[in-house]
C-alpha positions as CSV (number, residue, x, y, z in Angstrom):
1,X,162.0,-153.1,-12.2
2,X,162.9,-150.9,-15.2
3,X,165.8,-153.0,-15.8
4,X,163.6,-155.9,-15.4
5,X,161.4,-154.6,-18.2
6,X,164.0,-153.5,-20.6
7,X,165.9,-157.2,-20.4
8,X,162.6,-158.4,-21.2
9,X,162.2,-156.5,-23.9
10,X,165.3,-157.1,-25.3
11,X,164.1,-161.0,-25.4
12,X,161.5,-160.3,-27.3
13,X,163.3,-159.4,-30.8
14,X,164.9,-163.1,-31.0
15,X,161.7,-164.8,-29.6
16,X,159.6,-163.0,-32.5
17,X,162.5,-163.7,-35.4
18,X,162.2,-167.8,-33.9
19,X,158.5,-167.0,-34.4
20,X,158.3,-165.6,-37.7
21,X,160.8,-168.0,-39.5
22,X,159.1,-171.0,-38.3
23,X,155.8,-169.2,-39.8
24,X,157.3,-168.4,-42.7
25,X,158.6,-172.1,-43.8
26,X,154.8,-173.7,-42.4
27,X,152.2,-171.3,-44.7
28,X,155.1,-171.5,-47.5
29,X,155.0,-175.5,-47.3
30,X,151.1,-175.5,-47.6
31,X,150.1,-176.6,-51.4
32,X,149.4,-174.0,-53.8
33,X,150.7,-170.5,-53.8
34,X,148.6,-167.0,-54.1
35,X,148.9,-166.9,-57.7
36,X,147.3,-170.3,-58.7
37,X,143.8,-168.5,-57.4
38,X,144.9,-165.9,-60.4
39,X,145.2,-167.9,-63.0
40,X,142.8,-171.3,-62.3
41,X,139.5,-169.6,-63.3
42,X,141.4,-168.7,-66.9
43,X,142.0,-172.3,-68.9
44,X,144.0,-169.9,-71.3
45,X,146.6,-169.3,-69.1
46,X,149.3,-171.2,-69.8
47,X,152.9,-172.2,-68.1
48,X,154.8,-169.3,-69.1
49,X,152.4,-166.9,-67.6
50,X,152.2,-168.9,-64.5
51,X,156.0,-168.6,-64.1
52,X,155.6,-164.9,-65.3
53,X,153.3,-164.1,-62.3
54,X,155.6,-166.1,-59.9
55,X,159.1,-164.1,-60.8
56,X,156.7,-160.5,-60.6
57,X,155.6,-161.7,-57.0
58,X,159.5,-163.1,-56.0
59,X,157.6,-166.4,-55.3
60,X,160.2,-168.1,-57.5
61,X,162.9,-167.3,-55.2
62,X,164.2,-169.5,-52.6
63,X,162.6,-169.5,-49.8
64,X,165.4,-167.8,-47.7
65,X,165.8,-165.6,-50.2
66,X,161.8,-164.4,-49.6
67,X,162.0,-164.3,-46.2
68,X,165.3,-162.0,-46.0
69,X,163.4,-160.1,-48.5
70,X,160.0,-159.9,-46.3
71,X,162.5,-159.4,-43.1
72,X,163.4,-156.3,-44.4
73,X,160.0,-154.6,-45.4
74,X,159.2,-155.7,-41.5
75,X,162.0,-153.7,-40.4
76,X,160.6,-150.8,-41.8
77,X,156.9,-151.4,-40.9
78,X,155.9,-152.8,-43.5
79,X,154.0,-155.8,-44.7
80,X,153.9,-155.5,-48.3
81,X,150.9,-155.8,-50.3
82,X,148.1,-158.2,-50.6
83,X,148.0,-160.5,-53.2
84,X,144.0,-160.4,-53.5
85,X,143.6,-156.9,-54.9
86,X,147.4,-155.3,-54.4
87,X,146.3,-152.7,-51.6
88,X,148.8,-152.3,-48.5
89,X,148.9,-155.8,-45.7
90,X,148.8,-152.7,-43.1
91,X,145.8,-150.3,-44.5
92,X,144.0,-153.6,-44.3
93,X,145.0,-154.8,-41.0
94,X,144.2,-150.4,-39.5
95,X,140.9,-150.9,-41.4
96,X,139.4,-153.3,-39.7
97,X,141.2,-153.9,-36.1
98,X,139.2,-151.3,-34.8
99,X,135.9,-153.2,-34.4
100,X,137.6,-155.7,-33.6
101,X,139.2,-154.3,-30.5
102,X,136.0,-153.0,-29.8
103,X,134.1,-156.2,-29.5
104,X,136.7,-157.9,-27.5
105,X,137.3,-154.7,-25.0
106,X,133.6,-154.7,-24.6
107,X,133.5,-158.6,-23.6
108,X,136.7,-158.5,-21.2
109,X,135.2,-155.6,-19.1
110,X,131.7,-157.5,-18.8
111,X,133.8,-160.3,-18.2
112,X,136.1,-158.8,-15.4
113,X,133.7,-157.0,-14.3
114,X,131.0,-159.7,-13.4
115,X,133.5,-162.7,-12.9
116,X,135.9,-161.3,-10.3
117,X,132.6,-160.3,-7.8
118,X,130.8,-163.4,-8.7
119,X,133.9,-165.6,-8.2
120,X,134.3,-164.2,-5.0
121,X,130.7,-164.3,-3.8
122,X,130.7,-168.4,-4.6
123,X,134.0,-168.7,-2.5
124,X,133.2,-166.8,0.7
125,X,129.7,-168.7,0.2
126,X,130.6,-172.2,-1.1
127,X,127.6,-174.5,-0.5
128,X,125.5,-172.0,-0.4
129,X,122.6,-171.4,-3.1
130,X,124.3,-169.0,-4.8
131,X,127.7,-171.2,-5.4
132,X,125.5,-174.4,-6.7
133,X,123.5,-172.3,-9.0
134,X,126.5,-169.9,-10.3
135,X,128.1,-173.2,-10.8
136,X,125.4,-174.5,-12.9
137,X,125.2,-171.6,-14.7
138,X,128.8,-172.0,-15.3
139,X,129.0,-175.3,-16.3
140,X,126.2,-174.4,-19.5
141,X,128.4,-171.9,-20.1
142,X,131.4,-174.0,-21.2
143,X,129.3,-176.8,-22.2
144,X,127.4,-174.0,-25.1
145,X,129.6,-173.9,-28.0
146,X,130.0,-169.9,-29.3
147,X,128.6,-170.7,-33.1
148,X,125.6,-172.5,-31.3
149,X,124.4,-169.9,-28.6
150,X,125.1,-167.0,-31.4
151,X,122.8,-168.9,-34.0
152,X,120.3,-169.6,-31.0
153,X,120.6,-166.0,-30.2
154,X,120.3,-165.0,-33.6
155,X,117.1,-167.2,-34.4
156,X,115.5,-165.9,-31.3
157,X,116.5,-162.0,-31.1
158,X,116.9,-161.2,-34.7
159,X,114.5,-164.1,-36.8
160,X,111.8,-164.9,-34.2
161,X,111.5,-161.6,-32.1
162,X,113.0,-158.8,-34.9
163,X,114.3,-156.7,-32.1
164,X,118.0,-157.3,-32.8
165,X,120.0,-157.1,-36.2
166,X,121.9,-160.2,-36.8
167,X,124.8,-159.9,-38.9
168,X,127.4,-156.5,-40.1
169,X,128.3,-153.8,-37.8
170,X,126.2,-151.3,-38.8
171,X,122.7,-150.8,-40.8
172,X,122.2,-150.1,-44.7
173,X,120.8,-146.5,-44.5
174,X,123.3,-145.9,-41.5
175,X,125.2,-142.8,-43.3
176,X,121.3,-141.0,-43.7
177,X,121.2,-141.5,-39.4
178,X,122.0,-138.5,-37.0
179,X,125.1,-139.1,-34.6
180,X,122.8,-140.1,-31.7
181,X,120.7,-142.6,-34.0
182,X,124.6,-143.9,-35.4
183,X,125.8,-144.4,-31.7
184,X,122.2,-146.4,-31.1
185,X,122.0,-148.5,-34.6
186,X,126.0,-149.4,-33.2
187,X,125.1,-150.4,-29.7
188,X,122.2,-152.4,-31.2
189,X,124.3,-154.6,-33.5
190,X,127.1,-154.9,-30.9
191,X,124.7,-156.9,-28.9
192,X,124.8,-159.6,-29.8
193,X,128.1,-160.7,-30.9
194,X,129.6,-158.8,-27.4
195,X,127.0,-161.3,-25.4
196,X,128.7,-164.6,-27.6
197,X,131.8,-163.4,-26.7
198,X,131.1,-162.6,-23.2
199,X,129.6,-166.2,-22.1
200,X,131.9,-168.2,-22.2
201,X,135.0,-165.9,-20.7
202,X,132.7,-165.4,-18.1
203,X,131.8,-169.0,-17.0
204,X,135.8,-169.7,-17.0
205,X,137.2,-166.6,-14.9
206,X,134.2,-166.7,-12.3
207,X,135.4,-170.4,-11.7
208,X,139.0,-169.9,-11.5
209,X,138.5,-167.0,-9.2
210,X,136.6,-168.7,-7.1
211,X,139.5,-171.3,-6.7
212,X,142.0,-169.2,-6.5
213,X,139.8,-167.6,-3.6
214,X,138.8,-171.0,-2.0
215,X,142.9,-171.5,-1.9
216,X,143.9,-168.5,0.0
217,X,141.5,-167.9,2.4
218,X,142.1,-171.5,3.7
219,X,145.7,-169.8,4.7
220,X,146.7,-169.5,7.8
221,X,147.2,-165.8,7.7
222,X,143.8,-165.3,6.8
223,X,142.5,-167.2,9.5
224,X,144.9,-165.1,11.9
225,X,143.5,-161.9,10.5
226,X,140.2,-163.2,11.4
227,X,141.4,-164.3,14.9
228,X,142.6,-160.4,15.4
229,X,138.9,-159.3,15.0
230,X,139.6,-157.6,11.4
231,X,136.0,-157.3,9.6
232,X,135.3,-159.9,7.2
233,X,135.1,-157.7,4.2
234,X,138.3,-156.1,5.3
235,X,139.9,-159.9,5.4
236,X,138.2,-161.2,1.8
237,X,139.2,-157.9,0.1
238,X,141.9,-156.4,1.7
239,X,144.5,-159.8,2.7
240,X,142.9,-162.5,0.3
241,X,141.8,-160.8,-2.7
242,X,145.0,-159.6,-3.6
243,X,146.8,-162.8,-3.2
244,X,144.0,-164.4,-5.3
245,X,144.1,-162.1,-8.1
246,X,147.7,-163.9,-9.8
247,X,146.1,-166.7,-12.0
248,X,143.1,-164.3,-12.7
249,X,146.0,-161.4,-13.5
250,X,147.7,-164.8,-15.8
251,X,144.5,-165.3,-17.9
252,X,144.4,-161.5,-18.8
253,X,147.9,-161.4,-19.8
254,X,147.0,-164.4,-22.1
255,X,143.3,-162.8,-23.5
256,X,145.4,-160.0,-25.4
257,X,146.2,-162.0,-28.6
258,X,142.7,-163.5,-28.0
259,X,142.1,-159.9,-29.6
260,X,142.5,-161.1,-33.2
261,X,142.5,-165.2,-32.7
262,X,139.5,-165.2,-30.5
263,X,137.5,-163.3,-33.0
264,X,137.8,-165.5,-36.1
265,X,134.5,-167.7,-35.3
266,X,132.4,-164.9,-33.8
267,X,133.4,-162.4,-36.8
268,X,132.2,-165.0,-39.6
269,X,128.9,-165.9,-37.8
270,X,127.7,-162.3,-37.3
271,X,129.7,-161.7,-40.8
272,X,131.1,-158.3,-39.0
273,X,134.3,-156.9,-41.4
274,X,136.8,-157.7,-38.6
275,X,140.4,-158.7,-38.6
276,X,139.4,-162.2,-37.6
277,X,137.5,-162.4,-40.8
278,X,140.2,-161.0,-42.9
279,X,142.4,-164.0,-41.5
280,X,140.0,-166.6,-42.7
281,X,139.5,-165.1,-46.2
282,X,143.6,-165.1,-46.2
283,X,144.4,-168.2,-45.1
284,X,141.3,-169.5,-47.8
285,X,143.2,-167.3,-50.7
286,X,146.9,-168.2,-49.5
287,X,147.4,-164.3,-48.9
288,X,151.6,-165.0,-47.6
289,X,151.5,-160.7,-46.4
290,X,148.0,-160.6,-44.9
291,X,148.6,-164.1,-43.3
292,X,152.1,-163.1,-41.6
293,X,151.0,-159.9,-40.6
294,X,148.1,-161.6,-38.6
295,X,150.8,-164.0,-37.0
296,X,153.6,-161.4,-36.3
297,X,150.8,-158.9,-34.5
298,X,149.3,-162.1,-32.5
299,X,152.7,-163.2,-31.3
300,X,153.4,-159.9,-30.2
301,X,151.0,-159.5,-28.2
302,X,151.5,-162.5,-26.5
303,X,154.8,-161.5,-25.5
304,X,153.8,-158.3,-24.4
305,X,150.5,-159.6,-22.5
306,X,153.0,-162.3,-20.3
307,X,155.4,-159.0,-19.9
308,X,152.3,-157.1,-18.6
309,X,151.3,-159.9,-16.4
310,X,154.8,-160.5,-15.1
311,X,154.8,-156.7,-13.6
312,X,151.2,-156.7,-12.4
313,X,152.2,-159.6,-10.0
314,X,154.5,-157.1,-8.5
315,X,151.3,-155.0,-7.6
316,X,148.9,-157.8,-7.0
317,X,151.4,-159.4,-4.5
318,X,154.2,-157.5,-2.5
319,X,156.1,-160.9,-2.0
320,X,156.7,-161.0,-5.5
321,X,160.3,-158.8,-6.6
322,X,162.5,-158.8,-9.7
323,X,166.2,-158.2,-9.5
């Protein structure tokens, strides 16, 4: 297994470089560059001083030449600086992947955590009341888009009722609060976007565990275990579960870069200062650092999530080995 891992890792660093030059040539082929946005409010400015800016930024350079140049800042950790107010990509990126992280870690584990038992429940009961009205539950669910439900829940929670704050992170007077009334004014405007977030992750794992359940307990091994008198919980979560936890093991390999991509719409509806936010405003301003920096820490953690999901297998199901 270790040497499993490290060979892995090792295909990582040329599957990132693929990554990042293809990046590289796509936001750089995209009309404009970061110092138009500089210069177009000021009708003074003429063509010299647009040429001025582009040779103090290196965006004069050919293109290989930039991305060599930004290659070598990323071997040292390091992103460069923004081209919106000059302050470091990766003070940016620390400042606001924290609540960020937060939001998301907060939806997966109501996610997991209701999904899984739910999925299984409408398996080991399918037909029953509970399957058809989980599965209509479900199917409103996908069928609510997230900016919808979060403006519905907005209206109703924040507008209508007034018991819920609807947009930022944290309140206006929240530096003149005491820790415990800090932890509460954070819990309170969590709320909402966590429950956005939440509803729609939740529809789609429930479902796919209860196929994946529906599949394995139709085995024939499962139907010996029950002909050898094992208890039926001891058959569902003992001998099927396991077996039917790969494609729900798959989907949380793949929700890691979800972290920062899945965020983007939820962040700018609730206007909470998070990295999928900072994205947007990039992309909008043609930030080149801020915008790699997003893509180079979202294709990592794809990589990494499949590699996490490639040795859970291993512990989900014995059958599975890597030489």
């Amino acid at each position: 297994m270790l040497s499993y891992i490290i060979r892995r890792l090792t295909h990582i660093i040329p599957i990132l470089l693929g990554i990042t030059i293809i990046s590289f040539i796509v936001i750089h082929l995209a009309p404009g560059k970061p110092t138009d946005l500089m210069v177009q409010l000021n009708p003074k400015v003429d063509f010299e001083a647009r040429e001025k800016l582009n040779q103090i930024y290196g965006l004069d350079k050919p293109l290989h030449i930039q991305y060599i140049s930004w290659l070598k800042k990323l071997a040292r950790f390091d992103f460069g600086r923004s081209f919106i107010d000059n302050r470091p990509v990766m003070e940016k990126i620390l400042e606001r992947l924290p609540i960020t992280i937060l939001i998301n870690v907060l939806a997966m584990t109501i996610i997991f955590l209701f999904a899984i038992p739910i999925g299984i429940k409408s398996a080991v009961k399918r037909g029953s009341i509970f399957d058809k009205t989980t599965t209509v539950f479900v199917f409103l669910g996908f069928a609510a888009p997230s900016f919808w439900l979060g403006l519905l829940l907005m209206f109703f929670f924040g507008v209508r009722l007034g018991i819920l704050p609807v947009s930022g992170i944290v309140s206006l007077d929240f530096e003149n609060y005491a820790l415990l009334d800090k932890v509460v004014d954070i819990l309170r405007h969590l709320i909402l976007p966590v429950t956005v977030a939440s509803v729609g992750g939740l529809a789609g794992v429930s479902r796919y565990m209860r196929q994946s359940m529906l599949n394995v307990i139709s085995q024939d091994y499962i139907r010996t275990a029950r002909a050898k008198g094992l208890p039926e919980r001891a058959v569902i979560y003992k001998h099927a579960l396991r077996n039917a936890l790969l494609p729900i093991i798959t989907i949380l390999g793949l929700s890691i870069p979800g972290l920062i991509s899945g965020s983007v719409i939820l962040e700018t509806i609730f206007s909470i200062p998070g990295i999928g936010r900072l994205m947007v405003e990039s992309v909008f301003a043609r930030d080149y650092n801020v915008i790699m920096a997003g893509l180079v820490i979202s294709a990592l953690l794809t990589l990494l999530g499949n590699l996490m999901a490639d040795i859970a297998y291993v512990y989900a199901d014995p059958r599975i080995r890597y030489r």
